[in-house]
Each structure stands twice: as structure tokens, then as C-alpha cells.
FILUMSE-121559 format. One record per residue: chain; residue number from 0; x, y, z of N, C-alpha, C, O in turn. Coordinates in Angstrom, 1 decimal. Atoms other than C-alpha are relative to their C-alpha. Last residue first. Layout:
BEGIN
A; NUM; X; Y; Z; X; Y; Z; X; Y; Z; X; Y; Z
...
This chain:
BEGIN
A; 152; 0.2; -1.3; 0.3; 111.6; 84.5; 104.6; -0.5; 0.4; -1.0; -0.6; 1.6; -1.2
A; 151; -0.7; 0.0; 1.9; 110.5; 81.0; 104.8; 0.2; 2.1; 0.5; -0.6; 2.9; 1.1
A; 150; 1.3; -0.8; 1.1; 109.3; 80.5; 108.8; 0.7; -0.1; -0.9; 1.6; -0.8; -0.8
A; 149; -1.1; -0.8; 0.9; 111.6; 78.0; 111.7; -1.4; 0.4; -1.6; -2.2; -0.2; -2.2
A; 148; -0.3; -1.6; -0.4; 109.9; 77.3; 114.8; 0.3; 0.6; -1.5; 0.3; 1.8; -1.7
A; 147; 1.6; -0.7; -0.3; 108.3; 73.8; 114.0; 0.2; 1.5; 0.3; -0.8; 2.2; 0.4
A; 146; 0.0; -0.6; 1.4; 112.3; 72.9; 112.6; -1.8; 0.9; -0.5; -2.3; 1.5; -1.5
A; 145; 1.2; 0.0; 0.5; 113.4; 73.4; 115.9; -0.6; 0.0; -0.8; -0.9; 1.2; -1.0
A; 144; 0.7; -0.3; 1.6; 117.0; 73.4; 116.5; -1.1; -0.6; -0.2; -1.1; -1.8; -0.5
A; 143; 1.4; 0.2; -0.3; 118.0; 72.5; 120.5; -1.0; 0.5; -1.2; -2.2; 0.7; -1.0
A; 142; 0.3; 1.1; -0.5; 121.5; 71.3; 119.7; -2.0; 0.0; 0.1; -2.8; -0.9; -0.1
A; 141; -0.6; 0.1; -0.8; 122.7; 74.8; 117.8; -1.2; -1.7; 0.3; -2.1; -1.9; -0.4
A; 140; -1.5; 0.9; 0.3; 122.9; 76.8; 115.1; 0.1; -1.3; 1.2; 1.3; -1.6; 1.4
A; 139; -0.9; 0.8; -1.0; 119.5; 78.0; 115.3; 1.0; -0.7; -0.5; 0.9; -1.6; -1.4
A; 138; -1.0; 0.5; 0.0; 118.2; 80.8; 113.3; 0.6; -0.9; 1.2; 1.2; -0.4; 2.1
A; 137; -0.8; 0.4; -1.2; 114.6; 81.6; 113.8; 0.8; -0.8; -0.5; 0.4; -1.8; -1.1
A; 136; -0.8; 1.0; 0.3; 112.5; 83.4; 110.9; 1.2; -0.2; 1.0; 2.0; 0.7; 1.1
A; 135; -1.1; 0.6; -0.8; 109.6; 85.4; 112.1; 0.9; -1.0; -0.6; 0.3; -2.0; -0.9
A; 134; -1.0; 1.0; 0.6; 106.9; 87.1; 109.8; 1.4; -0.2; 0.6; 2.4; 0.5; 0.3
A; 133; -0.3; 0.3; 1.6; 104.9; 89.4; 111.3; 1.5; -0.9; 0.0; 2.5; -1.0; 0.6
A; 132; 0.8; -0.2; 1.1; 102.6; 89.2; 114.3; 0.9; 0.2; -1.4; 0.3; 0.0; -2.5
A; 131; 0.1; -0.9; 0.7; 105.2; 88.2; 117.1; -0.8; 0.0; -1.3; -0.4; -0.8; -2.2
A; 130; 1.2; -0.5; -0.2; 104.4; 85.7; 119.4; -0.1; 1.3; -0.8; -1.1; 2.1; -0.7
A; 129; 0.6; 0.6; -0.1; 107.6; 83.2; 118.5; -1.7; 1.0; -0.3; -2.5; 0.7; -1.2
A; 128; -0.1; 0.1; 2.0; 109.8; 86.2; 118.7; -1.3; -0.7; -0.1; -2.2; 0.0; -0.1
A; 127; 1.0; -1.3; 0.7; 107.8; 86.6; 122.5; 1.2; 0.1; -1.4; 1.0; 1.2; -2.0
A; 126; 1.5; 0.0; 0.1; 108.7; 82.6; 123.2; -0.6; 1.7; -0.6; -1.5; 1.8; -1.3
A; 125; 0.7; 0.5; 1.3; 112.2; 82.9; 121.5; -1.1; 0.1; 0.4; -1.8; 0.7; -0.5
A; 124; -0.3; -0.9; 1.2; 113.4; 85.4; 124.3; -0.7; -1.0; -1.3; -1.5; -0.4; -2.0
A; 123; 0.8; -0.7; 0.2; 112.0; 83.6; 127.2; -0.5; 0.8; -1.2; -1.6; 1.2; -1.6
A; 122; 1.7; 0.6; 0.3; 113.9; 80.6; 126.3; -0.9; 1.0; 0.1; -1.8; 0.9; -0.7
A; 121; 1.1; -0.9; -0.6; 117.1; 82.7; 126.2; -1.0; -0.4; 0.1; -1.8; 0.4; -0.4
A; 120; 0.0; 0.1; -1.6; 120.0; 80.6; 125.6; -1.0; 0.0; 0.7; -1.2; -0.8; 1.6
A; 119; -0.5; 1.2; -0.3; 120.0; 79.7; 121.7; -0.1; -0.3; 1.6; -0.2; -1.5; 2.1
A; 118; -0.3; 0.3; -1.4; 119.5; 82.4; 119.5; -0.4; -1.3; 0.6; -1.0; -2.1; -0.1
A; 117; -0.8; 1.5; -0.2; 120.0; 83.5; 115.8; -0.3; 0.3; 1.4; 0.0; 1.4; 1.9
A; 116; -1.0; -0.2; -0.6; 116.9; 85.8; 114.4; 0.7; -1.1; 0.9; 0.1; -2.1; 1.3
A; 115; -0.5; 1.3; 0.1; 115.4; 87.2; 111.6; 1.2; 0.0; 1.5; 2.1; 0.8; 1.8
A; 114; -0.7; 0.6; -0.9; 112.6; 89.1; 111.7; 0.7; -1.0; -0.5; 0.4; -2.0; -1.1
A; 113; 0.1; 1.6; -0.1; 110.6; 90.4; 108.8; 1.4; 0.3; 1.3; 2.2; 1.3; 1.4
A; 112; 0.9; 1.7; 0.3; 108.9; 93.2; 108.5; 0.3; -1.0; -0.3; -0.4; -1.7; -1.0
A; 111; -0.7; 0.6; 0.6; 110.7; 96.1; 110.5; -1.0; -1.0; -0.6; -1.7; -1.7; 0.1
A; 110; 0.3; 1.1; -0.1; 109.3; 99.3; 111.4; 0.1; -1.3; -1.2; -0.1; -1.3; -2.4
A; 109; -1.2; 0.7; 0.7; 110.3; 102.5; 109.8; 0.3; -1.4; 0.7; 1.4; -1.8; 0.6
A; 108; 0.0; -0.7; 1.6; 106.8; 104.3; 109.3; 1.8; -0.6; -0.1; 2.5; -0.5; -1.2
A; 107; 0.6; 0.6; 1.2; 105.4; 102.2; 112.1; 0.4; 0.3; -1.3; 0.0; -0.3; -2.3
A; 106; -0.4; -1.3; 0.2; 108.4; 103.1; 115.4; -1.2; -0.3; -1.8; -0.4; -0.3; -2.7
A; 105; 1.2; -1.1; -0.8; 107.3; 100.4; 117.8; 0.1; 1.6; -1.3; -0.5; 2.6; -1.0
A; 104; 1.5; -0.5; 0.4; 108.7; 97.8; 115.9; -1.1; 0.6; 0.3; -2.3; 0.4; 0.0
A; 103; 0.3; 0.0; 0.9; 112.4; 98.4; 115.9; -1.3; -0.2; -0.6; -1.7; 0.2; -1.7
A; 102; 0.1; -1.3; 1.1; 112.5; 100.2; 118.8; 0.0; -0.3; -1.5; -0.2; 0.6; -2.4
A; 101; 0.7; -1.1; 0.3; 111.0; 97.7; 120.4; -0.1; 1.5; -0.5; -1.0; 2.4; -0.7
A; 100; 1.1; 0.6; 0.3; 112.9; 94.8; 119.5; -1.4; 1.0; 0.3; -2.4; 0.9; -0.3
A; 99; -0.3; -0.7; 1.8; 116.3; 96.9; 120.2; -1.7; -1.1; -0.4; -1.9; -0.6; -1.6
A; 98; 0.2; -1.8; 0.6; 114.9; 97.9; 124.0; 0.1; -0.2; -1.8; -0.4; 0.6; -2.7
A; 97; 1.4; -0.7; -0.4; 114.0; 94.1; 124.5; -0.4; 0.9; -0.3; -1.4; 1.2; -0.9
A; 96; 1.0; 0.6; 1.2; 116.8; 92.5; 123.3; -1.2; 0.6; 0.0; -1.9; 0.9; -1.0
A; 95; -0.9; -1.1; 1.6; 119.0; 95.0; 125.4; -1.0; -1.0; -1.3; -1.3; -0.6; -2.4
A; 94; 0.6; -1.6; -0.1; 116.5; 94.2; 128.6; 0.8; 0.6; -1.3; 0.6; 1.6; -1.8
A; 93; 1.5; 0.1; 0.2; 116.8; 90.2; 128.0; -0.1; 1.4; -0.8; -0.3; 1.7; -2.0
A; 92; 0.4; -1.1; -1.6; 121.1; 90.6; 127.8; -1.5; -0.2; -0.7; -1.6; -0.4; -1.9
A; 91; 1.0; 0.5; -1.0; 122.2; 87.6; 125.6; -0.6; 0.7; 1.0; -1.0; 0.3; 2.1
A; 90; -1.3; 0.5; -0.7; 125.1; 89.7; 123.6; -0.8; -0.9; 1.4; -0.4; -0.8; 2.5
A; 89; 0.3; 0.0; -1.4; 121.7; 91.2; 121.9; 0.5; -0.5; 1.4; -0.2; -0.6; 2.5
A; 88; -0.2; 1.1; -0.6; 123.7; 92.1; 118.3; -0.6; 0.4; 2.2; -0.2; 1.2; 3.0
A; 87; -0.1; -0.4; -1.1; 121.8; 94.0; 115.9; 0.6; -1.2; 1.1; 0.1; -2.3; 1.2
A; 86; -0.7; 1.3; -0.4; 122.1; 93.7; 112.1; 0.0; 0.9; 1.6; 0.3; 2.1; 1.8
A; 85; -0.8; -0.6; -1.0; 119.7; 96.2; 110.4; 0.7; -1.1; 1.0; -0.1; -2.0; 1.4
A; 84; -0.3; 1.4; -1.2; 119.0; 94.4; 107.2; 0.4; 1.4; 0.8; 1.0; 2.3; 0.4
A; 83; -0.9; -1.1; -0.4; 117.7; 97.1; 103.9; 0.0; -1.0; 1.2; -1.1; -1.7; 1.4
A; 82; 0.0; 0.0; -1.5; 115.6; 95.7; 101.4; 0.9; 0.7; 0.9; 1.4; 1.8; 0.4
A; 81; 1.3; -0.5; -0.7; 114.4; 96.7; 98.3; -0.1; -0.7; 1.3; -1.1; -1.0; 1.9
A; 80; 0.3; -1.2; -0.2; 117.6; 96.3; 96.6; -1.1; 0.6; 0.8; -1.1; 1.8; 1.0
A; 79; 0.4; -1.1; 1.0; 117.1; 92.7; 96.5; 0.5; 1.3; 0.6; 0.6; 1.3; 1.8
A; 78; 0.8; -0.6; 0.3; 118.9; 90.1; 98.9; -0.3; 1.2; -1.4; 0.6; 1.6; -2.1
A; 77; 1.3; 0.8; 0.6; 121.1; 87.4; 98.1; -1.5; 1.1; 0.0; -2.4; 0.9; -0.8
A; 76; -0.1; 0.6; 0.9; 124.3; 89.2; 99.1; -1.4; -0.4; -0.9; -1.7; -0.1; -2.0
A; 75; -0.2; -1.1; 0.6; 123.1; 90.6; 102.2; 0.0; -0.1; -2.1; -0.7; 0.4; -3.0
A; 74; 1.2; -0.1; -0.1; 121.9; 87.4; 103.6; 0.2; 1.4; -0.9; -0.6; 1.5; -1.8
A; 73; 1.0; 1.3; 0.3; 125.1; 85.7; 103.1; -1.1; 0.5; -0.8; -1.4; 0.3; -2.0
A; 72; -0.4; -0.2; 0.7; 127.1; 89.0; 104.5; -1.2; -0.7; -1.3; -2.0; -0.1; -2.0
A; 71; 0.4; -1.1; 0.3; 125.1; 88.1; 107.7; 0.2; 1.0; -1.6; -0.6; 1.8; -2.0
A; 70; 1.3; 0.5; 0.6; 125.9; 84.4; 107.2; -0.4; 1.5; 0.1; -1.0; 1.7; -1.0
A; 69; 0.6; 0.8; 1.5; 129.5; 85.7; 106.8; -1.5; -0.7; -0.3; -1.8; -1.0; -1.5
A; 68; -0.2; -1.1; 1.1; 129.6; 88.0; 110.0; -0.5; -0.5; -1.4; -1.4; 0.0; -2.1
A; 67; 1.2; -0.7; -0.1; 127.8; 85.6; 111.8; 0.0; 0.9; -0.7; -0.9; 1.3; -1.4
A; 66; 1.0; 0.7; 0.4; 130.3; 82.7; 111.7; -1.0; 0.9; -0.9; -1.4; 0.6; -2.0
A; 65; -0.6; 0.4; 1.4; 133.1; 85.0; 112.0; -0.7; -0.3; -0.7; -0.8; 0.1; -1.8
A; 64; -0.4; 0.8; -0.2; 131.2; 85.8; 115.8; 0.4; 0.3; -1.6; -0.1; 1.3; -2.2
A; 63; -0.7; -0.5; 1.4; 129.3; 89.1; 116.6; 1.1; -1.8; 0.2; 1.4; -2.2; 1.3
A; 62; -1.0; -0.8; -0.1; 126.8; 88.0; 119.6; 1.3; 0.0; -1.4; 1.4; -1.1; -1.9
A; 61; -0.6; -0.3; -1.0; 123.3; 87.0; 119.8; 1.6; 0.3; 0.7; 1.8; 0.4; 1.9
A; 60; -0.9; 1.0; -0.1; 121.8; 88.1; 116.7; 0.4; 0.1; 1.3; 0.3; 1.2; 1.9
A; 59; -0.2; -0.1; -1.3; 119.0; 90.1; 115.8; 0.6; -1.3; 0.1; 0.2; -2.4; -0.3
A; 58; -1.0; 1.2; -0.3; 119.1; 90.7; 112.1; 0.0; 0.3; 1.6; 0.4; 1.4; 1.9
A; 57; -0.9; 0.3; -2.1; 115.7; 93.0; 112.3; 1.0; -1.1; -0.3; 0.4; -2.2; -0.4
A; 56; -0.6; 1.3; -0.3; 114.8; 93.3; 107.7; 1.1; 0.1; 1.6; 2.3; 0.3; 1.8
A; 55; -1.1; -0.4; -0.6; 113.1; 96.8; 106.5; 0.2; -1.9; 0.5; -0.7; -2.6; 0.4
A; 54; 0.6; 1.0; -1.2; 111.1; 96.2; 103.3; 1.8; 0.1; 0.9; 3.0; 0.0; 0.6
A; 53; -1.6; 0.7; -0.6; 112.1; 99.2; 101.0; -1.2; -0.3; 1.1; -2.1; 0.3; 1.6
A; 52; -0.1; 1.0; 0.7; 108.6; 100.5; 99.0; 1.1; -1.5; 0.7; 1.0; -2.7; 0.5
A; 51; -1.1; 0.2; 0.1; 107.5; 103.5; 100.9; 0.5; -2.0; -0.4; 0.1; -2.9; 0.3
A; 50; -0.5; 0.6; -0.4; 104.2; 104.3; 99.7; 1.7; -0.5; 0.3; 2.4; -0.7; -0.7
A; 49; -1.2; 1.1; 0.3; 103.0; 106.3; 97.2; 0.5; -0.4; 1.4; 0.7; 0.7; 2.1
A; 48; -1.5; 0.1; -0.1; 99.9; 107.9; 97.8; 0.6; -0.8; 0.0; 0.2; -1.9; 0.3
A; 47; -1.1; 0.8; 0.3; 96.1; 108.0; 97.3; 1.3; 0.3; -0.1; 1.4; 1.2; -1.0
A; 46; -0.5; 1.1; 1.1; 93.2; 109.9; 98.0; 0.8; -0.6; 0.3; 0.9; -0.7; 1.5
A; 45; -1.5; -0.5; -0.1; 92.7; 112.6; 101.1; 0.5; -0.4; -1.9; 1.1; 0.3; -2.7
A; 44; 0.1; -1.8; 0.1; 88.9; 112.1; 101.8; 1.2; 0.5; -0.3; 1.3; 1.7; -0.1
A; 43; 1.6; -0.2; 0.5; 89.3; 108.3; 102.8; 0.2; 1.6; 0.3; 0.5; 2.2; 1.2
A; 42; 0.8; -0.6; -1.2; 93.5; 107.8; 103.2; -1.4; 0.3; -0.3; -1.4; 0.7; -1.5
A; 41; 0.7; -1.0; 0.6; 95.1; 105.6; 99.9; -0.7; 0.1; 1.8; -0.9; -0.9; 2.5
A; 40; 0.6; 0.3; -0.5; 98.0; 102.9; 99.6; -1.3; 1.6; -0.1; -1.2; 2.4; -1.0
A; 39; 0.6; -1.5; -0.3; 100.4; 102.9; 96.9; -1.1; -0.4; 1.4; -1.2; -1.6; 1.6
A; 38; -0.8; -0.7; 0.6; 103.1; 100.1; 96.0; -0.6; 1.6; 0.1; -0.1; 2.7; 0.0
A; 37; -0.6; -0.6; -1.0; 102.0; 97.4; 98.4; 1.0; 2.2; -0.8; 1.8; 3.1; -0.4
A; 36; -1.3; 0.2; 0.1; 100.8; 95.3; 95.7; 0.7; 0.4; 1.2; 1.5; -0.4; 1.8
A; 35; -0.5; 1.3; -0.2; 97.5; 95.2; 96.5; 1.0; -0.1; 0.4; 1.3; -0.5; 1.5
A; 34; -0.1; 0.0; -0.9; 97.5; 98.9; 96.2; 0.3; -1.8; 0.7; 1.0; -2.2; 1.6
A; 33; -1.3; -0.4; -0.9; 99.0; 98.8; 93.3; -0.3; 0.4; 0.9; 0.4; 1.4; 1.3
A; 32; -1.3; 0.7; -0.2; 96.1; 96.6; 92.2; 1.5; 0.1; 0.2; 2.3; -0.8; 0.4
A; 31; 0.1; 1.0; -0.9; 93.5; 98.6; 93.4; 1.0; -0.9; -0.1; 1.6; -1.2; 0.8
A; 30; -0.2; 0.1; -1.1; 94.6; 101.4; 91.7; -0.1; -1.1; 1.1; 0.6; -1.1; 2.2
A; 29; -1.7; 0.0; -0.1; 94.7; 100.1; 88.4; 0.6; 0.6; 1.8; 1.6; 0.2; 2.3
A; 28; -0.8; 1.4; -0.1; 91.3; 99.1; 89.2; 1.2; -0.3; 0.2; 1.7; -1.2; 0.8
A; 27; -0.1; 0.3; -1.0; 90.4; 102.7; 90.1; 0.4; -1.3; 0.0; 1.0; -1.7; 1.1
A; 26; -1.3; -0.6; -1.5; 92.2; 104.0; 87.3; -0.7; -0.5; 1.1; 0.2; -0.3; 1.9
A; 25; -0.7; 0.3; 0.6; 89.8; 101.9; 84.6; 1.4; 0.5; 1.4; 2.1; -0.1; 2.2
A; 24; -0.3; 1.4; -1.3; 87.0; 102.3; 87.0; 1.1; -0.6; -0.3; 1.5; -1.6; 0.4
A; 23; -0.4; 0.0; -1.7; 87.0; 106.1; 86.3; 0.5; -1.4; 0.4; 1.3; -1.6; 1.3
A; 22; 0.9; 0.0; -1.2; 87.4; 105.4; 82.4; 0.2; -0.1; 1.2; 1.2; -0.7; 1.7
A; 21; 0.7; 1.0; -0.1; 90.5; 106.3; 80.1; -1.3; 0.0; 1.1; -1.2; 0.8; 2.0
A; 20; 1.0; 0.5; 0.6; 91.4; 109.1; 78.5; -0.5; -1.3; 0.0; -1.1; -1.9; -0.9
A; 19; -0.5; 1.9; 1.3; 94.8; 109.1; 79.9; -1.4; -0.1; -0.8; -1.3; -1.0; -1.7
A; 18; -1.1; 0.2; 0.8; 94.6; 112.6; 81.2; 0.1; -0.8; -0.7; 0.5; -0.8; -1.8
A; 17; 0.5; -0.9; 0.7; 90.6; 112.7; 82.3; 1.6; 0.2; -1.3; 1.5; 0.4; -2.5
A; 16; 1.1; 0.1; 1.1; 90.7; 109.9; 83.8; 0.2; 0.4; -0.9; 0.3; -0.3; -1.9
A; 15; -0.3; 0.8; 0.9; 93.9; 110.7; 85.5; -0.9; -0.5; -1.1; -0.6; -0.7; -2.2
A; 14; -1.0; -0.6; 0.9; 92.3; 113.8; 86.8; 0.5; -0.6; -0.9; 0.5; -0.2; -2.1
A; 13; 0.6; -0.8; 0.7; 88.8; 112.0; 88.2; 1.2; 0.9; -1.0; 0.9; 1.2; -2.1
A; 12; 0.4; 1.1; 0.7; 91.0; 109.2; 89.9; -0.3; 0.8; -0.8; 0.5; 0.8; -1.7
A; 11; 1.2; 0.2; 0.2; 92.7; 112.3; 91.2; -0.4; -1.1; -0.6; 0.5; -1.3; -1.4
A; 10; 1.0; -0.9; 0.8; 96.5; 112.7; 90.9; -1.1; -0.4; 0.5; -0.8; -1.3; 1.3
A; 9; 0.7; 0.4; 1.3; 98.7; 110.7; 93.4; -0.8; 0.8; -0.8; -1.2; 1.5; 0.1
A; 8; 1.6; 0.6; 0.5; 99.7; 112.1; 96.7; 0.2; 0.1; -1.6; 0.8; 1.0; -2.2
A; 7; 1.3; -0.5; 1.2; 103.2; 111.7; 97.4; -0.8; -0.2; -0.5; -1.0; -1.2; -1.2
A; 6; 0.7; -1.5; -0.3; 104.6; 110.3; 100.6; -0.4; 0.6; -1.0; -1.6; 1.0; -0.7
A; 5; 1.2; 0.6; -1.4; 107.4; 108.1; 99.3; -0.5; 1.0; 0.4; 0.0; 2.1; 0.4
A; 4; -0.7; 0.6; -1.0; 108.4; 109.7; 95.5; -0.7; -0.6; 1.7; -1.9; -0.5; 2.1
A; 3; 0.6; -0.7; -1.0; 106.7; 109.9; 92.6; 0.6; -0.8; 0.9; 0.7; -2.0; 0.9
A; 2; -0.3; 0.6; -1.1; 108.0; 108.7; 89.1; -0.7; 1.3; 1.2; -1.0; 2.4; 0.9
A; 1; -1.0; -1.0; -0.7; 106.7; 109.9; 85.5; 0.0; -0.7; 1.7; -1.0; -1.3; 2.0
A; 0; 0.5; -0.6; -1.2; 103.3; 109.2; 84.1; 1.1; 0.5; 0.9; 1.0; 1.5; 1.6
């Protein structure tokens, strides 16, 4: 079938049918299960496309330290190719956590899905991580470590 890149509509259920010689429910199942996956998704009246595949990853940290560099390295290391970390540091300011937390998930087509993030000062600041709808993982290095806060990436 050949590669398709993010953004490309798909053939026809009724096309591929017709190519592979197999039945409509035969490609629509196969469809359903890369859509499961995350690998295509599909518009009503449009069909189906590819998807962008790279899961984006918020390092929000609160300020560049030796420490941070190497667990950031850490995280680098261990991941797949199908991620991508944007490492952001919020030097404890509310209003700079605030602008980089909404530009990272206000923007849907390069919005982040997973959170990871070290802090320690800000109690305001963990309660809206805390309230965030996807997947939060809270780094604490520190005295007040919660292990009811802390998610699996």
C-alpha cells in the first residue's frame, strides 16, 4: 500500500475494496482498528486520514539545575522516536507557567499529551496540573512528595 504522510486522505473503503479484492467490512474493520490505534482517524463525508503519529511530551520544570539536565537527558534517552519533550523552565513565576501551559495545550494540532512536571513551591500551580484532563506525571524531589499525585507515563 505504500506510506502516507500526516494529513492524507486514505483511498475509499469502496476503492481499496476494489484494489485488494477484499470485502467493504474487510477495510472497514481494518479501519477501525487503526483508528483505535491512533494511526488514522476519519471526518463524516470526507473519509479517512493519517494522523500525526509523534506524541508531544511538556517537561515543565522549575529551574535549569545539573540535576535536571540529566533527568531530562534520562527521559530522552529512554524514549521512542515517536516522541518529542519540549523542556520548559517556569523559574517559579505563576504568569510564565501559565503562558507556557497554555500555549502548549491551547494549540490542538501540536498540543501536548503527557505532562511532566518538577515543582515544589507553587501550591496553586500543582492544583490546575492536578486538574488537567490528560495524563499528568508530577516530579517531586523534595519533602512534600506525594505519591497520590504521581501518574505512570
Amino acid at each position: 500500500m505504500g506510506r502516507y504522510k500526516t494529513d492524507t486522505a486514505l483511498p475509499s473503503i469502496n476503492q481499496l475494496s476494489h484494489d485488494y479484492k477484499v470485502s467493504r467490512d474487510t477495510v472497514f474493520k481494518a479501519f477501525i482498528d487503526l483508528k483505535e490505534r491512533g494511526i488514522i482517524d476519519s471526518t463524516p463525508g470526507k473519509g479517512y486520514y493519517v494522523v500525526n503519529r509523534q506524541k508531544n511530551i511538556l517537561l515543565l520544570l522549575d529551574e535549569y539545575s545539573p540535576f535536571k539536565d540529566t533527568l531530562y537527558n534520562s527521559i530522552i534517552r529512554r524514549l521512542s522516536t515517536r516522541y518529542k519533550v519540549d523542556l520548559w523552565f517556569h523559574q517559579y513565576n505563576e504568569a510564565l507557567f501559565n503562558a507556557i501551559l497554555r500555549d502548549s495545550i491551547g494549540n490542538a494540532r501540536q498540543s501536548c499529551d503527557k505532562c511532566i512536571a518538577g515543582l515544589d513551591r507553587i501550591k496553586t500551580i500543582k492544583r490546575k496540573l492536578t486538574k488537567l484532563s490528560f495524563f499528568v506525571l508530577l516530579i517531586f524531589g523534595y519533602p512534600e512528595f506525594r505519591h497520590s499525585l504521581l501518574s505512570p507515563l
